[in-house]
MMTF fields as JSON, N, C-alpha, C and O atoms, coordinates in Angstrom:
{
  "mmtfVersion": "1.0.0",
  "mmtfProducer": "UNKNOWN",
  "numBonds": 407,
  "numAtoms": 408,
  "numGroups": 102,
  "numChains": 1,
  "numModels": 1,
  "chainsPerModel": [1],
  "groupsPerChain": [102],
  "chainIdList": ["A"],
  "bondAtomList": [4, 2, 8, 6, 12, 10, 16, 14, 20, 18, 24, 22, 28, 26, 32, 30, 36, 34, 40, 38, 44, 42, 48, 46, 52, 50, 56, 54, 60, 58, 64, 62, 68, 66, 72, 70, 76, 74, 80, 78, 84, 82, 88, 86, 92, 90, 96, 94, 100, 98, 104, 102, 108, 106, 112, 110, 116, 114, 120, 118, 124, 122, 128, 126, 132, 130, 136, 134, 140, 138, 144, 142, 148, 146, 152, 150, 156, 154, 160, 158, 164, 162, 168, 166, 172, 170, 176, 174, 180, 178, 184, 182, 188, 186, 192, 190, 196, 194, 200, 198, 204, 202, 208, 206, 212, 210, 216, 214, 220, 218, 224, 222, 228, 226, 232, 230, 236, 234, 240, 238, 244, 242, 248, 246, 252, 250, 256, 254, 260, 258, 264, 262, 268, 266, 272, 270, 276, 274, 280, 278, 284, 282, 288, 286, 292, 290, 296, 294, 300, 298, 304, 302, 308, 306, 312, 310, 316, 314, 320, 318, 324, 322, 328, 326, 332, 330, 336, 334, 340, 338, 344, 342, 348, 346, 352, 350, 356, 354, 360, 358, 364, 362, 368, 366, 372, 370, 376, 374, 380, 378, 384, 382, 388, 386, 392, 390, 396, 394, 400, 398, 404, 402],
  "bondOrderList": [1, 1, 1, 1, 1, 1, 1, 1, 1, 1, 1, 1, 1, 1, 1, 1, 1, 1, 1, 1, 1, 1, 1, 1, 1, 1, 1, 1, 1, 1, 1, 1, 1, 1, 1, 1, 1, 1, 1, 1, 1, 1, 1, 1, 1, 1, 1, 1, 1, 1, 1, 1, 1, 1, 1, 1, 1, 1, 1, 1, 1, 1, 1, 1, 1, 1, 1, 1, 1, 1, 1, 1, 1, 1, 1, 1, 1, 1, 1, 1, 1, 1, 1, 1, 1, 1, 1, 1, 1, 1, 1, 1, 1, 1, 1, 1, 1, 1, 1, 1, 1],
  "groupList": [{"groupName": "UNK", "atomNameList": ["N", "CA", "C", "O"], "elementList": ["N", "C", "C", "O"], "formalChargeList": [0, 0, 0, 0], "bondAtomList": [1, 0, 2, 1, 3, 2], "bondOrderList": [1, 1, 2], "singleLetterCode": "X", "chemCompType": "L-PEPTIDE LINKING"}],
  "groupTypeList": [0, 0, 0, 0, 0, 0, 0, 0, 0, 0, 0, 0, 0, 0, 0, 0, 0, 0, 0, 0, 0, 0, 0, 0, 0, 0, 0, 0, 0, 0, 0, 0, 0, 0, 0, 0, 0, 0, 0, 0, 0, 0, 0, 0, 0, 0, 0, 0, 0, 0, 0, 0, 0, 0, 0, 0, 0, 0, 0, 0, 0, 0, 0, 0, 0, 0, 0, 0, 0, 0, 0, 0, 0, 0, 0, 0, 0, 0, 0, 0, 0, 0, 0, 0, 0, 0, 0, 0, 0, 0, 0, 0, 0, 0, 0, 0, 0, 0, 0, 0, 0, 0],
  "groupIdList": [1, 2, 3, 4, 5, 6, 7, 8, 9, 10, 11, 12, 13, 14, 15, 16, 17, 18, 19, 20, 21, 22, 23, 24, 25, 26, 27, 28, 29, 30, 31, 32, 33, 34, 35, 36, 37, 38, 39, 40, 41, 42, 43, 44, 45, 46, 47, 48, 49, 50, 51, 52, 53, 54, 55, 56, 57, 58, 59, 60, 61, 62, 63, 64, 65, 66, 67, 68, 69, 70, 71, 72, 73, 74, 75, 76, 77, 78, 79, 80, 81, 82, 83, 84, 85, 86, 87, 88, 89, 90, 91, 92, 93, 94, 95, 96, 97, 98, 99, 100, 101, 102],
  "secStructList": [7, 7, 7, 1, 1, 7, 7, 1, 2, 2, 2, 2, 2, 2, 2, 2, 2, 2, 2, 2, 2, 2, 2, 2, 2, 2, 2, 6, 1, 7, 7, 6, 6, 2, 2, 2, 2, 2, 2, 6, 6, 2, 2, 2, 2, 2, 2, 2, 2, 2, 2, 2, 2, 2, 2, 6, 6, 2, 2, 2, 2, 2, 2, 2, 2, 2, 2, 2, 2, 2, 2, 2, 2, 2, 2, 2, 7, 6, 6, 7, 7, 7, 7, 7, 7, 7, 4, 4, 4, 1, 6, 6, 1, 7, 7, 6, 6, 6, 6, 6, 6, 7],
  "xCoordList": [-31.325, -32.191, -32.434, -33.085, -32.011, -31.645, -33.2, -33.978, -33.743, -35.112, -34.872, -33.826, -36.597, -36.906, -37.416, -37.822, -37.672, -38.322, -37.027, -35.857, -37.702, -36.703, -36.819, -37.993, -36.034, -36.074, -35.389, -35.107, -34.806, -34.219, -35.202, -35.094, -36.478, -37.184, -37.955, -38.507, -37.977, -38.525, -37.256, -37.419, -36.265, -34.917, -34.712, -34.203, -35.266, -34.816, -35.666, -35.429, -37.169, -37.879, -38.24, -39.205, -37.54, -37.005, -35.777, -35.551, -35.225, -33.833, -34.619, -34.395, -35.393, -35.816, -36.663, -36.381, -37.605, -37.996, -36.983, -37.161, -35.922, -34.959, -34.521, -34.338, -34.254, -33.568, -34.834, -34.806, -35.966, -36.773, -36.983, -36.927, -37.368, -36.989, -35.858, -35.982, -34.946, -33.567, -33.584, -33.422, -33.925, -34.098, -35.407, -35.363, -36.333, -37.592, -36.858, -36.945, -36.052, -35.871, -34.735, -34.51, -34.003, -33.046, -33.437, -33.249, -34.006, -34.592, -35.805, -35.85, -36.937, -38.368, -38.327, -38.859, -37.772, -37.77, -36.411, -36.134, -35.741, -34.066, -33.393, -32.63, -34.084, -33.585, -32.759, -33.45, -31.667, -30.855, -30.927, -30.814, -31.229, -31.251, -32.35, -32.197, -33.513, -34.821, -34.852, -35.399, -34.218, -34.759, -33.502, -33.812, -32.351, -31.358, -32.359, -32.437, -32.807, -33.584, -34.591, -34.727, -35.071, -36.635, -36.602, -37.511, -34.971, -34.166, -33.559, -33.551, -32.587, -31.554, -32.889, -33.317, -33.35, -34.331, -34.877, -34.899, -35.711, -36.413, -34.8, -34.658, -33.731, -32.875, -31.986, -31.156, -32.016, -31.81, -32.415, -32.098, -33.612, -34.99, -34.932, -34.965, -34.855, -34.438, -33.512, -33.671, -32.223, -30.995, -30.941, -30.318, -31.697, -32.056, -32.411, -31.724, -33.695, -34.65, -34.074, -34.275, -33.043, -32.255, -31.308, -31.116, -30.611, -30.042, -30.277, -29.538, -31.995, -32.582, -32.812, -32.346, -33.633, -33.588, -32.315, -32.474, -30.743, -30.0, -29.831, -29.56, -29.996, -29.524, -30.243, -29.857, -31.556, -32.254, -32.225, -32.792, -31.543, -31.316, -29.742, -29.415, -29.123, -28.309, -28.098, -27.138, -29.278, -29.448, -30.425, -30.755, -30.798, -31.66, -30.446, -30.231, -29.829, -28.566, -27.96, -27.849, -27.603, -26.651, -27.823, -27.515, -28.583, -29.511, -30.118, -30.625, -29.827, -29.776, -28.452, -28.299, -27.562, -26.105, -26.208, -26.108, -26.52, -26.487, -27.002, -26.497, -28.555, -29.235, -28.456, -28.177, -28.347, -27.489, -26.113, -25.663, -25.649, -24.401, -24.955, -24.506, -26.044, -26.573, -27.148, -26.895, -27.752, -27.977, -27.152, -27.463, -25.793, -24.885, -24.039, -23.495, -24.107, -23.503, -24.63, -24.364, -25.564, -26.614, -26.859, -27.469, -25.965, -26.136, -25.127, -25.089, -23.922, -22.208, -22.467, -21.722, -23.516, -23.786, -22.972, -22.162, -23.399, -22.953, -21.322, -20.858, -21.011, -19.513, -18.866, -18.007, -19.529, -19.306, -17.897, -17.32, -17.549, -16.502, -15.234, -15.458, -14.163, -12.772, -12.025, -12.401, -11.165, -10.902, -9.781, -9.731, -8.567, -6.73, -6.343, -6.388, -5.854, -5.382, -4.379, -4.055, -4.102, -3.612, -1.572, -0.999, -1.223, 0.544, 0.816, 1.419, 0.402, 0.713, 0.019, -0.237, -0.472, -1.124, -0.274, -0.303, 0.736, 1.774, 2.988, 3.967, 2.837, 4.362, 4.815, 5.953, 3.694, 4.162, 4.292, 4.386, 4.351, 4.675, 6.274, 6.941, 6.396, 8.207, 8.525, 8.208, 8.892, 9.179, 9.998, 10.346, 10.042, 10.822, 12.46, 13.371, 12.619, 14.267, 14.527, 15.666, 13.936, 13.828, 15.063, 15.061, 15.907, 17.071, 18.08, 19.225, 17.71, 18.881, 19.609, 20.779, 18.749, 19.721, 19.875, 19.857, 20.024, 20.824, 22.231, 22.875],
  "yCoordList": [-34.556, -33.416, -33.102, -33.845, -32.24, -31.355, -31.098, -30.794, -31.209, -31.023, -29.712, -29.095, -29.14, -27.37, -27.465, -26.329, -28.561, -27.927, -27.154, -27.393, -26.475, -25.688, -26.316, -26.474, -26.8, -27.932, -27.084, -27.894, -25.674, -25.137, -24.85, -25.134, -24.231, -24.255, -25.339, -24.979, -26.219, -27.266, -28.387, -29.547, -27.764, -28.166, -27.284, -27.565, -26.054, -25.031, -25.395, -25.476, -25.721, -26.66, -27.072, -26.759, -28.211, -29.424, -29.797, -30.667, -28.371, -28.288, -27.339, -27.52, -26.531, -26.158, -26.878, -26.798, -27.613, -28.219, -29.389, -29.723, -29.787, -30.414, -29.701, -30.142, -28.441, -27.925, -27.864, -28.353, -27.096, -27.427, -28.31, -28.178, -29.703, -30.731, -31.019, -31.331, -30.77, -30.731, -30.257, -30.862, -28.503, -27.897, -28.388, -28.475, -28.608, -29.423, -30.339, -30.263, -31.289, -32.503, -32.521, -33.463, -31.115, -30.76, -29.806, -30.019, -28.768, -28.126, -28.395, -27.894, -29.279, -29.269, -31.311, -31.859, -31.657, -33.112, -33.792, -34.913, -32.745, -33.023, -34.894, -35.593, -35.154, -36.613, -36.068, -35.864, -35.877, -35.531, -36.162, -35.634, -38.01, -38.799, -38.881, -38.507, -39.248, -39.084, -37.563, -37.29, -37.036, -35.808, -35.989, -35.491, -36.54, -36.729, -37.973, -38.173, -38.402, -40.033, -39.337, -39.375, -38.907, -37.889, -37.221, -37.17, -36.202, -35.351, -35.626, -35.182, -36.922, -37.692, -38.331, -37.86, -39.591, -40.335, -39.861, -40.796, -38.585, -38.142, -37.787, -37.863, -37.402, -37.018, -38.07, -37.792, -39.527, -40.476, -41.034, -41.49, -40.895, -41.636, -40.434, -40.889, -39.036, -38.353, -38.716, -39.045, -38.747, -39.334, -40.599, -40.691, -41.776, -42.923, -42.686, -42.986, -42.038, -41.521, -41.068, -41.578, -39.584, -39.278, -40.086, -39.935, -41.088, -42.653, -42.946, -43.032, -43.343, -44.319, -43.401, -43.591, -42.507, -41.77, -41.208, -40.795, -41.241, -40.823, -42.3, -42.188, -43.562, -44.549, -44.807, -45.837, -44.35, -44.88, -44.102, -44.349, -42.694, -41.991, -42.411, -42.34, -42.855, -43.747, -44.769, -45.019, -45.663, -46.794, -46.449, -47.316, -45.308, -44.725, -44.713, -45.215, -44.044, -43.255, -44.617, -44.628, -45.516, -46.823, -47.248, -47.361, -47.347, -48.066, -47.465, -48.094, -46.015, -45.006, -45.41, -45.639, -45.451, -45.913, -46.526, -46.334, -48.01, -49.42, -49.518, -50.094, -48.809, -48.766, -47.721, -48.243, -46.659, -46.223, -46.933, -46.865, -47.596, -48.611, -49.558, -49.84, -49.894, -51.311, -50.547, -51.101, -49.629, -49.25, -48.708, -48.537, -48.445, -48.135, -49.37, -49.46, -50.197, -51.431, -51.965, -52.16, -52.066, -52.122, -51.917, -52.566, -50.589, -49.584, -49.618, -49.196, -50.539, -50.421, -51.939, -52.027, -52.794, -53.749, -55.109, -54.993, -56.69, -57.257, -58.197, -59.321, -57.036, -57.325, -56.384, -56.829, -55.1, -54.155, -53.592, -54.093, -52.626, -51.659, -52.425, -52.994, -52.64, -53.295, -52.09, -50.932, -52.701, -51.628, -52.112, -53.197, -51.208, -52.096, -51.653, -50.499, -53.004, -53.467, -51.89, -50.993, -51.791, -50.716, -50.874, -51.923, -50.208, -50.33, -51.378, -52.424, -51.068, -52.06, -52.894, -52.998, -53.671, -55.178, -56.297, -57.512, -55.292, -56.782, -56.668, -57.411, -55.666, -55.482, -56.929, -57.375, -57.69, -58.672, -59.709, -60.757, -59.803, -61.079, -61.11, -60.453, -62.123, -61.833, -62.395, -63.543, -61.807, -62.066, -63.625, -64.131, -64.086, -64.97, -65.171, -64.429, -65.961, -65.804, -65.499, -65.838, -64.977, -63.914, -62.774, -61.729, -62.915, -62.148, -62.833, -62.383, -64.173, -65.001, -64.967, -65.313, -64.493, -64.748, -63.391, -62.915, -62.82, -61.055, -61.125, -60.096],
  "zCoordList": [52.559, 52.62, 54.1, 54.834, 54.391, 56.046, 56.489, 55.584, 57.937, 58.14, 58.146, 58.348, 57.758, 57.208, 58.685, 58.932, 60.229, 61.141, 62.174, 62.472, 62.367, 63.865, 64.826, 65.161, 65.497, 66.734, 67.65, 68.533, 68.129, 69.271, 69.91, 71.103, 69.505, 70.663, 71.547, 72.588, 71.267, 71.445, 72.067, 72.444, 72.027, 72.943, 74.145, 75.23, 73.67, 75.228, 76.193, 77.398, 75.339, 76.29, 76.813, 77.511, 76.758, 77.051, 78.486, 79.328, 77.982, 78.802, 80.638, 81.835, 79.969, 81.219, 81.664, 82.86, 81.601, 82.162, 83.217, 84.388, 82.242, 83.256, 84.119, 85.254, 83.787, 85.21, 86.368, 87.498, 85.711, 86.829, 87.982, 89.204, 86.772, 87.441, 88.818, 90.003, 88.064, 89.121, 90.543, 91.602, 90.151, 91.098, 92.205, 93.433, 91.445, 92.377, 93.594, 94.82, 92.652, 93.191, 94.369, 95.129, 94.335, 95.186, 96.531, 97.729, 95.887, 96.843, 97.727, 98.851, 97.2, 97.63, 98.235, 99.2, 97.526, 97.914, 98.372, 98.799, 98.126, 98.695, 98.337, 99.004, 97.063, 96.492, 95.156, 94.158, 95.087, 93.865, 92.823, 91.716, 93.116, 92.422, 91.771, 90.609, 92.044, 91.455, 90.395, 89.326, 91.073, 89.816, 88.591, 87.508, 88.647, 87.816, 86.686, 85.473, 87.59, 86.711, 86.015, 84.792, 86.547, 85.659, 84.744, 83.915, 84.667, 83.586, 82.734, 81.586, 83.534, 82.417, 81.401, 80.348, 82.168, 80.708, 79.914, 79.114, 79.148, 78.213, 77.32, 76.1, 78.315, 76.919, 76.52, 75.654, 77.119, 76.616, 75.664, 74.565, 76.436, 74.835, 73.594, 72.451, 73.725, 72.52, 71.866, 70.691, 72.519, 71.74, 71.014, 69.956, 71.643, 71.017, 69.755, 68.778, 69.724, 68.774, 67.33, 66.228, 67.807, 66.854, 66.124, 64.918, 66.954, 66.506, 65.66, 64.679, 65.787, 65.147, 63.522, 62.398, 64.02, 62.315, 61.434, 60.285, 62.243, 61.545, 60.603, 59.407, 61.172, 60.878, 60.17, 59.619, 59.616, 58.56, 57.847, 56.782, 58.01, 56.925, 55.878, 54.693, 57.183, 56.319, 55.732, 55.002, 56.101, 55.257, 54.028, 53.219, 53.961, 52.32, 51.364, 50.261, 52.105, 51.113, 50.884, 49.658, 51.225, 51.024, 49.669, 48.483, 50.001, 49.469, 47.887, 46.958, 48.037, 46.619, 45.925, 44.725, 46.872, 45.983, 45.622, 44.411, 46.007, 45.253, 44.316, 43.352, 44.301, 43.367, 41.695, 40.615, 41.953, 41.099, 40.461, 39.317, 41.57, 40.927, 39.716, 38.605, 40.38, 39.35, 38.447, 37.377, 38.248, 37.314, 36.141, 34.962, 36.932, 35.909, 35.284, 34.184, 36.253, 35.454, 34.148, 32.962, 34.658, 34.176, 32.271, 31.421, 32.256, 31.356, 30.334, 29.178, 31.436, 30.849, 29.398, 28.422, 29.636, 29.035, 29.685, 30.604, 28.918, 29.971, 30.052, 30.243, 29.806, 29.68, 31.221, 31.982, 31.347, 32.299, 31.646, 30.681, 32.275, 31.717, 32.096, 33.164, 31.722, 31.29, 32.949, 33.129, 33.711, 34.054, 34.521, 35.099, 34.278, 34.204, 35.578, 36.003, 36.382, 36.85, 37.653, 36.874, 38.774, 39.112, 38.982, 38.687, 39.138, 39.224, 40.163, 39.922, 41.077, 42.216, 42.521, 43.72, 41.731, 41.885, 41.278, 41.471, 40.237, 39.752, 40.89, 40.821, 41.947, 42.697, 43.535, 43.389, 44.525, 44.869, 44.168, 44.806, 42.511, 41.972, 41.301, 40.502, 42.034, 41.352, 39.288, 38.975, 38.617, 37.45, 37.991, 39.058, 36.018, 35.796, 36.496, 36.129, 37.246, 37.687, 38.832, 39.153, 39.633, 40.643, 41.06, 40.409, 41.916, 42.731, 42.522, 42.48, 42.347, 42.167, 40.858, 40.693, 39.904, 38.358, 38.018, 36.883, 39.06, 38.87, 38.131, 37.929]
}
């Protein structure tokens, strides 16, 4: 379920304020570095941030699956559903005789 908030403005921001920053730190204090450190970190710790909640949005969803799995086994009774063997699971076993009694 996709967030209903609008987050561009609250990124444009974000973003000007970095440039501000920048420009401050270039023009008025003439340290390039300090203002790169002041700009870069908030959109590091955002990105972290977003990390962190994509990753627990993906551990819901893992965690809805499993749950639905077991519940369907659950349901299949406790034998679980019979389910044959694919074509190619007997391919590496050699029959009776092998190549040799061609």
């Amino acid at each position: 379920m996709p967030s209903t908030r609008n987050r561009k403005p609250i990124l444009a921001l974000f973003g000007v304020v970095s440039v501000v920053i920048l420009v401050y730190s270039v023009v008025i204090v003439q340290q390039i570095l300090l203002g790169l450190i002041v700009a870069v970190v908030p959109w590091l710790l955002y990105l972290f941030v977003r990390f962190v909640f994509i990753l627990e949005r993906i551990a819901t969803a893992l965690e809805r699956l499993a749950t639905a799995r077991a519940q369907e086994s659950e349901s299949a009774g406790p034998g679980g559903t019979y389910q044959r063997p694919s074509e190619s699971y007997e391919r590496g076993t050699e029959s009776e005789g092998g190549v040799e009694n061609e």
